[in-house]
Each structure stands twice: as structure tokens, then as C-alpha cells.
FIVOVO-548962 format. One line per 8 residues: number of its first residue (from 0); for each residue x, y, z of C-alpha. Coordinates in nm, 2 decimals, decimal comma. Layout:
BEGIN
NUM> X:Y:Z; ...
This chain:
BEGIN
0> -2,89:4,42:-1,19; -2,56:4,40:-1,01; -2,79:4,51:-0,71; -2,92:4,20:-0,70; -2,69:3,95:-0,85; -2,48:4,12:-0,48; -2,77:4,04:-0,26; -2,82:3,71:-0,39
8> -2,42:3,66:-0,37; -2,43:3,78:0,04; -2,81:3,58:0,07; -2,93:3,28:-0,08; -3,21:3,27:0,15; -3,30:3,57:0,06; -3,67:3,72:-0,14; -3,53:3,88:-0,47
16> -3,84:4,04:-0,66; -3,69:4,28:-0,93; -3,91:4,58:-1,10; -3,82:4,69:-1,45; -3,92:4,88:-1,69; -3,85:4,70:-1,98; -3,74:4,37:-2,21; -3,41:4,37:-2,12
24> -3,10:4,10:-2,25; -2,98:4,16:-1,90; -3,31:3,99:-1,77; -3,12:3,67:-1,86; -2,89:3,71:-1,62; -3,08:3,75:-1,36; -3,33:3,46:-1,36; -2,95:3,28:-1,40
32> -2,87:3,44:-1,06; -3,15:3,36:-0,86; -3,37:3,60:-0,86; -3,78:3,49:-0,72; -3,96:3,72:-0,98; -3,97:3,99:-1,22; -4,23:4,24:-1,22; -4,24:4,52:-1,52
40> -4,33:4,85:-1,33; -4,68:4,88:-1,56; -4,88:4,62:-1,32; -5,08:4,72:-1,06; -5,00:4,72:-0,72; -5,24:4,44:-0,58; -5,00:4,19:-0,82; -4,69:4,32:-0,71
48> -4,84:4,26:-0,34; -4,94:3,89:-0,39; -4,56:3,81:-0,60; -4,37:3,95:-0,31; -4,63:3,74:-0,03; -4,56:3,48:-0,31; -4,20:3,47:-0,28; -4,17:3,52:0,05
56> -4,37:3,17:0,15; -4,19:3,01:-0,14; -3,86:3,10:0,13; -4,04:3,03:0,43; -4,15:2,69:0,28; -3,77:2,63:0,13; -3,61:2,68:0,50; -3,83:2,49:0,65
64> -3,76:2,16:0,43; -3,37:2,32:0,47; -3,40:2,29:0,87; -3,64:1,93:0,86; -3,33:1,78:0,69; -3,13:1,87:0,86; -3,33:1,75:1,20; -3,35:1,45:1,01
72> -3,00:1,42:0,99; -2,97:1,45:1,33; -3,23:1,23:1,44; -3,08:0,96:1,23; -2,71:1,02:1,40; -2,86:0,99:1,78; -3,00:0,66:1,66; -2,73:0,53:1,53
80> -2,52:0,61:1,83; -2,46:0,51:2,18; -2,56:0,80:2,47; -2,25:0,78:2,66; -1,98:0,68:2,43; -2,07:0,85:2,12; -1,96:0,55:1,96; -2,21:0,38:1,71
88> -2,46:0,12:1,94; -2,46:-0,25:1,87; -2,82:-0,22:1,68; -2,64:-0,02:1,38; -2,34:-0,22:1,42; -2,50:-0,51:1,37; -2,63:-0,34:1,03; -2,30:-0,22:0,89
96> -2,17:-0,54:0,96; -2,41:-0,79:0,80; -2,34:-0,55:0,51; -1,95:-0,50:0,48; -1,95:-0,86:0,53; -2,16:-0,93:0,20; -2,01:-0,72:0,02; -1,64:-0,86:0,08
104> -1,78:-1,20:0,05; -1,92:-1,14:-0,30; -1,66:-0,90:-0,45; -1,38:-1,06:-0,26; -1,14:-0,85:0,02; -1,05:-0,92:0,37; -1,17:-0,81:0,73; -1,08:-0,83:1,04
112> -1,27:-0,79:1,41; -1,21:-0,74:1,72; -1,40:-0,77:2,04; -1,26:-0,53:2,35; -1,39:-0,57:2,70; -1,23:-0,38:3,00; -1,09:-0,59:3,29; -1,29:-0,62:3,62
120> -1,50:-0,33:3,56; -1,74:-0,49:3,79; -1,45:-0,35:4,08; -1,49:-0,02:3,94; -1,85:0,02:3,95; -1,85:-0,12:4,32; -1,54:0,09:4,46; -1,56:0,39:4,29
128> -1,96:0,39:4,17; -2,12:0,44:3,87; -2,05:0,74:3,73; -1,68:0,68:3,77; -1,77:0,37:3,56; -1,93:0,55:3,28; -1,61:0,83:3,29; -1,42:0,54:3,26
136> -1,60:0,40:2,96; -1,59:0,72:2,78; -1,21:0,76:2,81; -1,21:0,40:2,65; -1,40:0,50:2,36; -1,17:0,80:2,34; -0,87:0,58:2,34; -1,02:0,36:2,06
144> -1,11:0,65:1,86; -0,77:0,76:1,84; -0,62:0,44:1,76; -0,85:0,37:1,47; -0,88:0,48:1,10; -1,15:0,67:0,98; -1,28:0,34:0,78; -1,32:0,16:1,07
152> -1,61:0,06:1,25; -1,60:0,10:1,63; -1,93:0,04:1,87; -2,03:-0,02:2,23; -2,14:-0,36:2,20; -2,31:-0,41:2,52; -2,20:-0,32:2,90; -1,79:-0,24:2,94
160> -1,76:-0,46:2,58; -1,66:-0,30:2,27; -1,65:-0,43:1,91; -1,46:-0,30:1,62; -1,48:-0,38:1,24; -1,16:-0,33:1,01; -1,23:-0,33:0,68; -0,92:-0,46:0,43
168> -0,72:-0,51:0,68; -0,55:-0,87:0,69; -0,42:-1,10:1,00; -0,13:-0,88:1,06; -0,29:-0,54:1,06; -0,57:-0,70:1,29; -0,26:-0,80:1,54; -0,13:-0,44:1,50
176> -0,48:-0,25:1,61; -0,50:-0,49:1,86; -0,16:-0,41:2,02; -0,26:-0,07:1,98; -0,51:-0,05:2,18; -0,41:-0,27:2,47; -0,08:-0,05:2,48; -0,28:0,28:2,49
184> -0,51:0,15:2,77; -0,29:0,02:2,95; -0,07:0,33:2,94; -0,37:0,59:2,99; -0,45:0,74:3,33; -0,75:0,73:3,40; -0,87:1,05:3,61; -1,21:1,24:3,64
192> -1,35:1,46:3,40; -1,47:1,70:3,61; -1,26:1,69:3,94; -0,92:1,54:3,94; -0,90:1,50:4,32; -1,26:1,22:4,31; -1,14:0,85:4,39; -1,10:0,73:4,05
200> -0,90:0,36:3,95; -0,64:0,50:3,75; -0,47:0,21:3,58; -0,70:-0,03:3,41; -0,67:-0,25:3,13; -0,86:-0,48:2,86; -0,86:-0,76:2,69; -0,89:-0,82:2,30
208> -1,01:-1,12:2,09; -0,95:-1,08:1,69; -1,06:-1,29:1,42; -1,02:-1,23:1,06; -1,22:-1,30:0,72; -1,11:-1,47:0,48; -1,05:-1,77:0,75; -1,24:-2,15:0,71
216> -1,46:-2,12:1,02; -1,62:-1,80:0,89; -1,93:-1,79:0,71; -2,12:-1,51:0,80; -2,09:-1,19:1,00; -2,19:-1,38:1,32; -1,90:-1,69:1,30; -1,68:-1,35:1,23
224> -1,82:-1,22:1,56; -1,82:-1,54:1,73; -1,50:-1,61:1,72; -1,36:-1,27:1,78; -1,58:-1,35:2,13; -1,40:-1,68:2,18; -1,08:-1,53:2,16; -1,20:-1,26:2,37
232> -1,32:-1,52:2,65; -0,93:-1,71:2,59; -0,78:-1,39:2,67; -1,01:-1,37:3,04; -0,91:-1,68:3,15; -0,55:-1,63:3,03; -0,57:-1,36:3,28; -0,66:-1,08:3,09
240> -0,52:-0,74:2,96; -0,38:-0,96:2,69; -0,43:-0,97:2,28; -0,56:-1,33:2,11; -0,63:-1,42:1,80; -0,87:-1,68:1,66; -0,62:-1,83:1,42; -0,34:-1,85:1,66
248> -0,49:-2,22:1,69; -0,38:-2,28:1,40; -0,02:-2,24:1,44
């Protein structure tokens, strides 16, 4: 018995087929452990030979639905997330979005967004080509991932324009994340990846628009959005690398 409540301890993947001779209390024990089958030493040997094949496909069968979940899982993450940023991609964003929003909406709580696109990127993809431009994204993602709680919701929206959802968080921590990030950017140097010594534009900034919930223009997770995108669009013409938020018209 302690045979194979061990093996069953070091292996849960493992075949346990235990032969006995006997009725034993400690039998109890070791259908509590784990153990596939028991076989009492009197049967013939053809039975024993089709238990053990037996429990052996009842194992292959259990790691196969152990390794399809798990692909599953994985599957499920890749679409849920952007190829080059390995931030989430705007379809899922929009998802988690629609749904955060009706749930604050009906149980009451507060949001905030904001909407993050990097100045002239256009320049960057022309002087310095693409994949400098897609380095360049990725170190923004990287910078927005360390600025950000783990309840938050940050995504490639589309292009050099990011999007980020802050649940409970109220005017004044939406100004703070902002800040945040346009500091962190605008401090960052932005070199190559691979090879420090390729042309790469290494000061760049962006620009932020932030809106918040509960506010009178917002009805839905779009107006919440829109706005956000308004404020972002204020802050390009203001001459970017600059924070803006939606309700600062109403001051």
C-alpha cells in the first residue's frame, strides 16, 4: 500500500493497478489515493491483461483532454491578443468594454479611459522604416504595461493608437495615469532591440485624451470612447505630447 500511495504522490499521471490477495481495510485507502484498479491475484491472466490495457487508455484519454485544454487556453489568449504588442487587440477590447461598462452602469462605480497615440509616427516609419516602427511600438506597450495596474485594461486600438480602460478609478486618478505615461514616454530612449548601433529615433512622445464615467455626455461604452478620442484629437492640434481631458470643458 505505501508503495503505491508513493507512486501516486511522485505521479498523478501515472497507471496504478494493485494485485492482492485479500479483503483488506487498507483497500479503502487506496481507491482514496488514486489508485486505477484492484485485481485479487485469483483471476486469470487474460483479465489482468485487459485492466492494465484498460487503465492505461483511461491515462492516455485523460492527458489528451489535459493537453486539448490547455491548447485551448492558448488558442483563446493568441485571439484575444495583438501579434506585435502582446497587448489585448481592439476586437476583445471592444468586448471587455461593452461589459465593464454595464456592469458599472447597473451596480453603480466609476471608470475612466484613455486614448494614447504616439506623435508623428508617420516620420518614424519613413526615416527609419518599418521595423524600427514596430520596435518602437512594442517599447510603448512596454512602457504602458509598467505604468498600469493589473485591473486595467490596455489594447492596441488600431495603427500607433492605444486605448486603456481604468476600472474604479475617478477624474483624478484618470489625470494621474495619464501623466504617467506621457512622463515615462517622454523620458524613455528608445533604442533597437537587437542592435544598439541601427538608426533609431530615440526621443518620441504621445499624446493622451481621457474621459471619465460617471459624466452627463456618457451613455454607453462608445460616448466613453468617443470622447476620450476627442480629447485625444484636442491634444494633436494643441501640439501634441500633451495630456487632455474631456471634462476640462467644463471648468
Amino acid at each position: 500500500m505505501n508503495l503505491a500511495v508513493k507512486l501516486r504522490t511522485i505521479d498523478t499521471e501515472m497507471a496504478i493497478i494493485y494485485l492482492t490477495k485479500d479483503n483488506s481495510t487498507q483497500n479503502d485507502t487506496l481507491w482514496r489515493y488514486g489508485i486505477d484498479d484492484l485485481v485479487r491475484k485469483h483471476r486469470n491472466d487474460i483479465e489482468i491483461k485487459y485492466r492494465i490495457q484498460r487503465a492505461l487508455e483511461m491515462h492516455r484519454l485523460s492527458s489528451l483532454c489535459t493537453n486539448l485544454k490547455s491548447e485551448n487556453t492558448n488558442l483563446l489568449t493568441l485571439s484575444q491578443t495583438d501579434g506585435l504588442t502582446r497587448l489585448f487587440n481592439r476586437r476583445y477590447f471592444s468586448e471587455v468594454i461593452e461589459t465593464e461598462f454595464a456592469k458599472i452602469k447597473r451596480y453603480g462605480g466609476r471608470m475612466g479611459c484613455l486614448m494614447i497615440d504616439m506623435d508623428h509616427f508617420k516620420k518614424v516609419n519613413d526615416n527609419f522604416g518599418h521595423l524600427v516602427g514596430d520596435q518602437v511600438l512594442k517599447q510603448l506597450a512596454d512602457i504602458m504595461r509598467k505604468n498600469v495596474r493589473t485591473i486595467d485594461i490596455p489594447a492596441r486600438y488600431g495603427g500607433e493608437e492605444f486605448v486603456l480602460i481604468l476600472p474604479e478609478t475617478g477624474e483624478q486618478g484618470v489625470e494621474v495615469v495619464g501623466d504617467k505615461i506621457l512622463r515615462a514616454v517622454e523620458n524613455h530612449d528608445f533604442v533597437s532591440e537587437t542592435n544598439p548601433e541601427i538608426p533609431f529615433p530615440k526621443k518620441l512622445t504621445v499624446s493622451i485624451g481621457g474621459s471619465h464615467y460617471p459624466h452627463d455626455d456618457i451613455v454607453s461604452a462608445e460616448s466613453l470612447l468617443d470622447l476620450a478620442d476627442q480629447a485625444l484629437y484636442k491634444a494633436k492640434r494643441g501640439g501634441c505630447n500633451q495630456l487632455v481631458l474631456s471634462w476640462e470643458k467644463d471648468k
